[in-house]
N, C-alpha and C positions, 0 to 999 in steps of 0.2 A: 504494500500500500504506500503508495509514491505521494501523490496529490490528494488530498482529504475532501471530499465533494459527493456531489452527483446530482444525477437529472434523472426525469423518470415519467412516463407516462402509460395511460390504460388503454389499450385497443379495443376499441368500440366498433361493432360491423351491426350494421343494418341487413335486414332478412334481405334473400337474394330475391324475392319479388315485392319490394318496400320500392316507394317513390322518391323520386331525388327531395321532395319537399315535407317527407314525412319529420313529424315532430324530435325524435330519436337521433335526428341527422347530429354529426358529430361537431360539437365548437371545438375550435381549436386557437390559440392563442400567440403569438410569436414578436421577440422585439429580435432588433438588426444593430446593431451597435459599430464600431470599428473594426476591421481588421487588426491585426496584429501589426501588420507596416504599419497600416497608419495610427496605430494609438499612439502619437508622440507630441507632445505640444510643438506647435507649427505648422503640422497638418491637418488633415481635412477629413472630413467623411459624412455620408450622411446616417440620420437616426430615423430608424421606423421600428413604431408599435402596429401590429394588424390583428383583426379577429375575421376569423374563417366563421361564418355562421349560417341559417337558416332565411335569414333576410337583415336590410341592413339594421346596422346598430349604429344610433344617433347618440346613447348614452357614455359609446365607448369611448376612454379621456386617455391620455398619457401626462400622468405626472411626473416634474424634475423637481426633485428634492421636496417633495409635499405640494409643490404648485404646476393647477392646471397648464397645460403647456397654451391652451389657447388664452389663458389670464397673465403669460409670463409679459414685463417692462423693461422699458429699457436699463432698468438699472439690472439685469439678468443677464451673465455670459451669454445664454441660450437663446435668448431677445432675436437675435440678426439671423440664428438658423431659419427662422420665414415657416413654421409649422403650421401644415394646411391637413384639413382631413377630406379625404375622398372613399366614395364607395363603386365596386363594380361587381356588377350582376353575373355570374360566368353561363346563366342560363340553365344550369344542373341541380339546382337546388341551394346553392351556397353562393352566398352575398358576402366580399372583399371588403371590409373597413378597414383602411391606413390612414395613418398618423405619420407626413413624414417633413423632415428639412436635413437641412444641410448645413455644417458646420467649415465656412471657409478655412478657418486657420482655429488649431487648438490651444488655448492659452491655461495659462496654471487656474483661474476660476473655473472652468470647466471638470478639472480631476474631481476623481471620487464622488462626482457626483451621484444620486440613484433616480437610475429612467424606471418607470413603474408602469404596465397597461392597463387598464382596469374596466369593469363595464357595469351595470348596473340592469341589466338586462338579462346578460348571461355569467353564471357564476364560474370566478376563475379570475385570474389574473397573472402575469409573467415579468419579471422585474430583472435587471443588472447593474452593478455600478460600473462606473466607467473609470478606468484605471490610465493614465497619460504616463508614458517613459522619458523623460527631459530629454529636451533637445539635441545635447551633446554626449546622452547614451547610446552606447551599443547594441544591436539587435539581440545580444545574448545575455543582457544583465538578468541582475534577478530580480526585478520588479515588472517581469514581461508578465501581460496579459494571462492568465490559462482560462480556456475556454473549452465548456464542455456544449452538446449539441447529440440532442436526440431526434432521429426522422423517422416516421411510422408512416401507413397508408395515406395519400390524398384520399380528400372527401369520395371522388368518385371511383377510390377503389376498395372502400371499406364496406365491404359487402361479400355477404357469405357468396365463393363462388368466383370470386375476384382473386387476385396475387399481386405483390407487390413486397419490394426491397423494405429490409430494418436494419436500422444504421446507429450504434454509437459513436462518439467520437469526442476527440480532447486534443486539443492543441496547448502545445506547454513547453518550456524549451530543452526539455528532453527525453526521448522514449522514455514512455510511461509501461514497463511491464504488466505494472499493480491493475493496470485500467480490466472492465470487466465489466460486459453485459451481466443481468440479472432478469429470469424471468419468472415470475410468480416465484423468487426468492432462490432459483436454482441457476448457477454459474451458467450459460451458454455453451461456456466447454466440458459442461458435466452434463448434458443434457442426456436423456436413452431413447431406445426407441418406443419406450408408453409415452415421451412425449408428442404432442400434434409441433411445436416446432422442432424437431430434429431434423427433419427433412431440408429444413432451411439451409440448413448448412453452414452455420457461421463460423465467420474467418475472421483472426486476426493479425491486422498490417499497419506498418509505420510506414511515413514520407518525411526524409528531413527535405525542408524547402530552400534548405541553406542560407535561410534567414534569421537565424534564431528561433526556429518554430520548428517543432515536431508534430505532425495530425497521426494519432491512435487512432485506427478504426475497427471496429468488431461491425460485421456487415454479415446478412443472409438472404436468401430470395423465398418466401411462400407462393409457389405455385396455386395456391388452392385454397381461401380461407373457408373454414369449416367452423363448424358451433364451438369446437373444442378449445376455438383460436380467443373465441369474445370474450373480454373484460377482463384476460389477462394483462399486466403490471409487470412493464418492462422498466427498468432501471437501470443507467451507467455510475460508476463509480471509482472513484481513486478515494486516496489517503491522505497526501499531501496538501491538495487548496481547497479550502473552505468553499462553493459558489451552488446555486441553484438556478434553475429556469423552470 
């Protein structure tokens, strides 16, 4: 156990003759922060909070540091990023709300702050602080970013009868051995064949980017979601950095 954390989410599948608009349709929540290059005061990036839902959501906010982002002033680092929210329909049952701008250049007010999404619609919320490496740092100090990042089915493959890739991963600036899928509480690579994900198949591989960053990934394919597959709790995990989403 390298990096102390995790992320974690529940696979939710709609019956395979349920309608894209049926009530059961899965929310899902997501913020976007910086990359790893560019977390460094001077640079740039933009910030987006989204919610995946059944129709739009008017109630959904992002807040910086306890303030709405659409109430942020100018006396606010975050003021000049220009945060606008938009919705789009994909026609499938599932309405796109984003929260997004753009931070031309990072300055030291900006660090540590915490981006929060929140809805009052739908229950759930997904939060980060934002971590800046000084300007005249190295891509391999030790105050780099770690970033963990869970992928499960899109909306319209969460349906018994559908397949689709599951993905942990943790960027950090050095292979992470410790990292480790969890599903309904059993390691990925202890998985047998009474479970419905073994078939998946999951792998695990490192990418140094030669930036100071290493991406840990634990990945598998389900061919075939089945009853066995819903409402199981998948979870990634290290030891080393404290972080959630």
């Amino acid at each position: 156990s390298k990096y102390p954390g995790h992320v974690s989410m529940r696979i939710r599948l709609r019956p395979d003759n349920s309608t894209d608009n049926n009530t059961d349709a899965e929310v899902r929540f997501h913020i976007r922060g910086p990359r790893h290059r560019d977390a460094m005061i001077g640079q740039g990036s933009s910030i987006t909070c989204s919610i995946d839902a059944p129709k739009r959501d008017s109630t959904f906010e992002m807040y910086i540091d306890g303030v709405a982002a659409s109430n942020l002033t100018r006396h606010s680092p975050w003021y000049s990023a220009g945060f606008r929210k938009r919705s789009f329909d994909w026609g499938n049952g599932t309405v796109s709300t984003d929260i997004e701008g753009y931070v031309d250049e990072f300055k030291t007010g900006h660090n540590r702050s915490v981006i929060s999404c929140t809805s009052s619609k739908y229950p759930g919320h997904v939060s980060m602080r934002i971590r800046l490496r000084p300007d005249n740092s190295t891509d391999n100090n030790t105050d780099a970013e770690v970033r963990f990042h869970i992928r499960g089915p899109r909306h319209r493959d969460a349906m018994i009868g559908q397949g689709s890739s599951i993905t942990c991963s943790i960027d950090a600036p050095k292979r992470d051995s410790t990292f480790e899928m969890y599903i309904d509480g059993v390691a990925a690579s202890n998985l047998t064949r009474h479970s419905p994900w073994y078939s998946a198949g999951f792998r695990k591989r490192s990418f140094d980017w030669g930036n100071g960053t290493v991406s840990t990934d634990i990945e598998g394919y389900v061919d075939e979601f089945k009853t066995g597959h819903n409402r199981s709790v998948i979870s990634c995990t290290s030891s080393k950095y404290p972080g959630h989403v």
